[in-house]
Every structure is written in C-alpha cells, then in structure tokens.
N, C-alpha and C positions, 0 to 999 in steps of 0.2 A: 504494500500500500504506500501511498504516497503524503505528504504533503498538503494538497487540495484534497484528500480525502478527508481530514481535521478541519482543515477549513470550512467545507461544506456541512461538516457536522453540525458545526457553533456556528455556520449562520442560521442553521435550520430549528437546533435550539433554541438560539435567540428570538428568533421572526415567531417560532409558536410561544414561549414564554409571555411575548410582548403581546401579542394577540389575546391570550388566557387573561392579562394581568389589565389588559385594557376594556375587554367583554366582562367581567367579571367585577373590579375593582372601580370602575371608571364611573361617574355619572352624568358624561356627557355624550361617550358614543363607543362603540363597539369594536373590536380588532380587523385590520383586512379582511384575515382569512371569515373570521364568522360574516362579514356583510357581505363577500363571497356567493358563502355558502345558503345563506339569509337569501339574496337573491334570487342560486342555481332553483330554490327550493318554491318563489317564488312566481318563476317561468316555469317549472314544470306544474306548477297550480293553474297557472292561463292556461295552459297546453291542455292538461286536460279537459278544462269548462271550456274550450273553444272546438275539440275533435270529439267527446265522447257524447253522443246522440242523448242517449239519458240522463235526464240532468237528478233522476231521485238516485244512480248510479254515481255520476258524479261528486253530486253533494254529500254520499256517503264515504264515497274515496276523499276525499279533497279533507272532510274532520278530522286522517290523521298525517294532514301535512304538517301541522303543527310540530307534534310529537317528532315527527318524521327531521325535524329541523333543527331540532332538539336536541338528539341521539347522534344525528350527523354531526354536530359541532365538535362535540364530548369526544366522539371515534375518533373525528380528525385532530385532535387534540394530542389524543394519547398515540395514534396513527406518528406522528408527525414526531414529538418526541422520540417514541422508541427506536424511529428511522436517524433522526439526529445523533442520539447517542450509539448508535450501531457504528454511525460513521467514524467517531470521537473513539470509539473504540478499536478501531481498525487504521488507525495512524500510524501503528507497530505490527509487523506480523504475528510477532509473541508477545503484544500487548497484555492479551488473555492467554491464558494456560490451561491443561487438562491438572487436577488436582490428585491425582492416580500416577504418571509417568511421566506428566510435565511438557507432555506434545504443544505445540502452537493449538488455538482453537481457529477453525474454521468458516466458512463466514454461517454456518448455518447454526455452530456454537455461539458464535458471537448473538447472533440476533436471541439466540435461547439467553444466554446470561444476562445481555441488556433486560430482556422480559423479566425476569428474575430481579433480576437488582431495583427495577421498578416497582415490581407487584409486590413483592416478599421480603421477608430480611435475610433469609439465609442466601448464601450462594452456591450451593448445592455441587455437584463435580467439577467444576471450573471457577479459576478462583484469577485476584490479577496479578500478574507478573511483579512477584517482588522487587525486582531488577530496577522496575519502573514507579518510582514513587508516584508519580503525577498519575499513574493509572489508579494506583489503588485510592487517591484522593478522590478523583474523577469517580471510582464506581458509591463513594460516598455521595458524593454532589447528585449522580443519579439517583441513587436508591432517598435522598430528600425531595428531588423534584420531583420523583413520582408520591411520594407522600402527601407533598405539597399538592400536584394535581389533581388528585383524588378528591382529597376535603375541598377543595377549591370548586372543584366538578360536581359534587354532590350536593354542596350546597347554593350554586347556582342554578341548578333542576329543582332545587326544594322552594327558592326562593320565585324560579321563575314560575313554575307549578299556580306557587300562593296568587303570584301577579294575574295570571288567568283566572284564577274564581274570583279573583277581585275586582277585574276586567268586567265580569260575567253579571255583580253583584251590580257593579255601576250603567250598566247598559239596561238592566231591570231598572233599577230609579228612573232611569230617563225615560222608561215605557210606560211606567205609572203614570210619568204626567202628559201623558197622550199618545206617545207614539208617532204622531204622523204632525207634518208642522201643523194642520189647520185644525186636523184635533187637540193638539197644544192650545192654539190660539181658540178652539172653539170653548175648552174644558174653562178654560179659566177667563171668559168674555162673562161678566157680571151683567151685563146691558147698558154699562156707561164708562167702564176701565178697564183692566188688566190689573188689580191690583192685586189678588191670588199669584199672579204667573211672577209679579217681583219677587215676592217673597219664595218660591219655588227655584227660580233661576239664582237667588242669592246664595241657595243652600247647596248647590250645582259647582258655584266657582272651583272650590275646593278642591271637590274632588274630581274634576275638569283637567285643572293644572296636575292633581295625583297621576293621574291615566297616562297624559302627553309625556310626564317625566318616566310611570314605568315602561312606558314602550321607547323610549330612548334607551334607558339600562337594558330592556330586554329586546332587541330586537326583532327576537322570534316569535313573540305575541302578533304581530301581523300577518306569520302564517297560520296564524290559529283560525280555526274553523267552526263553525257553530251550526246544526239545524235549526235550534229554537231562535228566530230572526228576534223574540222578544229579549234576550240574551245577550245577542249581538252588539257587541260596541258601535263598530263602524257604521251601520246603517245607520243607529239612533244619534251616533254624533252627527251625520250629516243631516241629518232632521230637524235637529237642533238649531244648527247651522243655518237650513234655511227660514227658521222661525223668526231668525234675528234676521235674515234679508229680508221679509217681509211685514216685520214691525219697525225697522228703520227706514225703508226705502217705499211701504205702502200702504202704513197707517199715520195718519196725522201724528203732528208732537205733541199734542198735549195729551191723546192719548194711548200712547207709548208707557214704557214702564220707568223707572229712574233708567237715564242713559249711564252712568256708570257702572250700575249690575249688568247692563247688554252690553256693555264693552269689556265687563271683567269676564263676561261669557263667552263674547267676541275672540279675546286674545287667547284663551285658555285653548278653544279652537284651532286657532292660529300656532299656538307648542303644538298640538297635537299632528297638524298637517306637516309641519317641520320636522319632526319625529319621523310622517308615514315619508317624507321627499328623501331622508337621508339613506333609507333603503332601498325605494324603489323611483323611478326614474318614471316620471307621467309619460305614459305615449302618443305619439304625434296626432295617431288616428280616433281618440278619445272627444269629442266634441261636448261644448256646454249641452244641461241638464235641461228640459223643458222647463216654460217659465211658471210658480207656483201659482194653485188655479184658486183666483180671488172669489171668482162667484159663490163658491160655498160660501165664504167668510161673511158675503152680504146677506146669503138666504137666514142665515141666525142677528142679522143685524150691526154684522161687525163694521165699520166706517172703513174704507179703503179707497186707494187712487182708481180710476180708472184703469181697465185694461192696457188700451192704450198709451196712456200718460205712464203706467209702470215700464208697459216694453219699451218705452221710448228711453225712460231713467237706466233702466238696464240694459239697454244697448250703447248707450254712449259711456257706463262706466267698465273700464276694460277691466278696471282691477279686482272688480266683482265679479268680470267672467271666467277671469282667471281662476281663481278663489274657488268657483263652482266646478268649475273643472277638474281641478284639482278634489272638491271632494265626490266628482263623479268617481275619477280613477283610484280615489281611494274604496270608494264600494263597491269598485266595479274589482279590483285587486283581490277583494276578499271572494272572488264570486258567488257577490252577488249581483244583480240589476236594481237600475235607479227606481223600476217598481215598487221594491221593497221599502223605499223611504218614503215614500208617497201612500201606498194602497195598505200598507197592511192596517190593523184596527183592534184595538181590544174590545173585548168585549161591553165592559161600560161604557163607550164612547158609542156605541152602539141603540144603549140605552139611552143616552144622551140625545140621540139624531131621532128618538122615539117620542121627544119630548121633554123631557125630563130635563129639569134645569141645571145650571151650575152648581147651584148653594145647597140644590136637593142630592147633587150626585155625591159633594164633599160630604154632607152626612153619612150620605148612603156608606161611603166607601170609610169612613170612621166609626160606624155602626157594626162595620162585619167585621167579625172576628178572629177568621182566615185570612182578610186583607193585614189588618194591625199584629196577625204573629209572622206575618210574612217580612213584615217591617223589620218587628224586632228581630227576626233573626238574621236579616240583612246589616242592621248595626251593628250587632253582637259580631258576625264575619270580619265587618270593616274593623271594627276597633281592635278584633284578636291581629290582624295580618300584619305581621311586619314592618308591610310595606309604606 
C-alpha cells in the first residue's frame, strides 16, 4: 500500500465525521453527504407519484420514505467510516497482524478488524503491529469513533423519531381550527370580526417557528409521509399560508385581525419554506396555485374584494407568486396535490355549512369530551418532547 492510501482514508474520515457532527450537532443545517442523500430520497418520492398508476399504491409506498431516509443516513454513516479506517489501516502492509503467527492481515482481514475495532472492544485474532505505535493508537481512535457514532446515531433517530409525532401533533392543531383557508376564515367569522381567529393564530406562533426550526435540524422530516392528510404538516401549513393571503390582501383592514399576530404567523411560515428551499430545489415546471375562491366567504357574509380587484392585486405582486409557488412545490414534494389544501373538511365544518353558527360550534366542540381529551393529550405530547 501506498501513501495516498492514508491519505484517502482521513479524508474520508474527516468528510463523514464533519457530516455526522454537522447533521446531528448543528442547528442551522445539515452535512453534504445527509442533504445528499435527503435529496436522492427525495427524487425517488417524485419518481414514484409521477410513474406509479395507483396513487392508494403509491401513497402506501411513499409512508416509508421517511424511514427509508432515515436508515440510509445512519448506513452511510457507518458505511463510510469503516471504508475510511480500512484505508488508514492499510498504509503498512503489516500494519495489522494475525495474533496466532504474526502473518500480515489481508485486505479482507483488514476490513474484518476495522468492523471489530468499531462494533466491539475486543480484537479478536488480529491485533496491530507493535512495530507500529501510530497503529495501535489509530485502532484506539477507531474503536472511540465508533463508540462515539453509535450514541451519536441512536440518538439522532430517537430525537428525530420524537420530531415527527410532534410534526404530527402540530398539523392536528392546525386542522382543529379548520382545515381549509375558508373554513379557517369561515369557523371563526362572528358576523362583524375575526376576533376568535386572533387569538387562535397567537397561540400558533410558537409552535410555527418550533416546526421550521425542527425540520432544519432534521432534514428528513420532509421525506416523511402521512395518509391521515389531517396529520399532515405541509398541506395545513400551506392552508394556513393562504389564510393570511387572503385576510391581508382580500378582507378590509379594519376587519383583519391584529397585523402583528398575521405577521408573527406570516414569518414563522416564511422559516418554515426556508427550511423546505435548503433541501429541495423548487422546479421550473411547478406553476402558481389557483387563486383562493372568495364566493364562499360572501355566501356566510364575510366582507371581501372583488374577484377581480383581488386577481388584479395578485397578479401585479410577484412576490406573493413566488411565495405560493413555492408552497405549491412544497405540497406538491410531499405528494400531495394543491387539492388537498383547498377540499379537504372536517367534519364540524360541515356542521357548520349546515347552519350552525360560530359561537354554537365553539360550545359545541368544548362541550364534547373526546374533542377536550384529545386536546389534553396533544399538550401532554408537546410538553413531554424534547424538542
């Protein structure tokens, strides 16, 4: 062996070390190799929702891409390591030794002792060349980094694990309070304010800005996957999203909600798309979302701009097309369709369009006592999490 065969080892150490120590430790953004692989895992999720005919086929494959994303990091982790120290270990021919007759080890020895010195603390019929101090240092050095990557690796899956039920926990809040923008807007129209929907969006900031920060630390929560769309993050945050485009840009100001809870909602949003951009790369062919359909909003009485006079506001501002784009490609990522932020419905909202008024529905839904243990044990989750 050579020379550049040391070399190559420690840069390969290095580059995975810095990767592990950056995904893991970092809380602004993730190592190459994981946004990578974050990615590859990414495009095979499009690939499938765009070739496989069934989409209830689909939709079942696609729930453990997540996982899938997950596993691959961790493998290429220790993958990448044991390949490093293989090499760092073959810089001497008799670096390693047999422990019986003292022969040179192999390369197929070698890769067996590196496994070893990593996984285990003994070292079993090969042991390193006394001759050579800097090896038997070196098989110390590994036998901690594999210690070190282990606890490292384990509880990055523990922690990223909690990040998804909690993902899970916050996207049910957001479907509590309607689901769909104009059921948001409809649930909480009193018949002269929004002033229910302030205090609802106050209690949101929070854990708005929580979400955008853990899918930055974890990058692999945006391959995660959901059937229950009431669950799902991404649709509800783009719901959300455009609830605020269509109480700043198509309900009067005076009756609007405080503009600094719609801007602490606004920006928190705003982490969160910046979070989904550093992973994935919006595509060219991605076009703005249809424009949110006001008529409902009048049939209960809500005050809005004209049709026209809105497409006209929203077509002259570029930056709000952008903005929507971007949370098309973000729903559309997760596949799902821009359907699913618009059409879906719970069930009280339903009630709701049956008649049933605002102030009778917040009873109603404080009244039953399936809805308020569902509450508390979505708090209890939140407060236990780590996160």
């Amino acid at each position: 062996m050579t020379v550049l065969t040391g070399v190559i080892g420690v840069i390969i150490v290095f580059i995975t070390l810095q990767d592990v120590m950056l995904t893991t430790l970092s809380i602004r953004t993730s190592g190459p190799i994981t946004k990578v692989l974050t990615r590859a895992v990414g495009e095979l999720r499009h690939l499938v929702r765009t070739t496989v005919r069934s989409q209830w086929f689909a939709h079942h494959v696609m729930r453990f891409f997540g996982l899938l994303s997950l596993i691959m990091t961790i493998v290429v982790w220790f993958a990448l390591i044991w390949t490093g120290f293989t090499f760092l270990f073959s810089w001497q021919d008799d670096a390693v030794i047999s422990d019986t007759d003292g022969r040179p080890a192999n390369i197929g020895e070698l890769i067996y002792f590196t496994g070893f010195c990593l996984f285990t603390v003994g070292m079993g019929d090969l042991r390193p060349n006394p001759k050579y101090k800097i090896f038997e240092i070196l098989t110390t050095v590994c036998s901690g980094v594999g210690y070190l990557l282990v606890s490292v690796a384990s509880t990055y899956v523990f922690m990223a694990v909690q990040a998804a039920a909690a993902s899970r926990v916050f996207a049910s809040k957001l479907s509590w309070m309607g689901g769909t923008p104009n059921d948001i807007l409809i649930c909480s129209w009193n018949g002269e304010s929004f002033d229910g929907l302030e205090n609802l969006l106050s209690g949101q900031v929070r854990r708005l800005c929580h979400e955008a920060q853990k899918h930055k630390v974890f990058p692999v929560l945006f391959n995660n996957h959901n059937l229950e769309i009431m669950s799902f993050a991404p649709p509800r945050i783009a719901a959300l999203d455009e609830t605020l485009t269509i109480l700043f840009w198509a309900i009067p100001p005076e009756k609007r909600p405080d503009h600094l809870t719609l801007a602490s909602i606004r920006n928190g949003v705003t982490l969160y798309l910046e979070a989904f951009n550093r992973q994935h790369a919006v595509r060219r062919n991605v076009m703005p979302p249809p424009l949110p359909d006001l008529d409902a909003l009048r049939r209960f009485g809500i005050p809005v701009r004209s049709n026209e006079e809105f497409a006209e506001i929203m077509r002259q501002n570029e930056a709000l097309t952008l903005r929507r784009i971007k949370l098309r490609a973000l729903v559309e990522s997760t596949s799902r369709e821009w359907a699913d932020v618009l059409q879906w419905k719970m069930d009280f909202i339903a009630g709701l369009k049956g008649g049933l008024g605002s102030d009778a529905m917040v009873k109603a839904m404080t009244d039953d006592e399936a809805f308020l243990e569902t509450v508390r044990e979505e708090e209890e989750e939140e407060a236990e999490s780590p996160l």
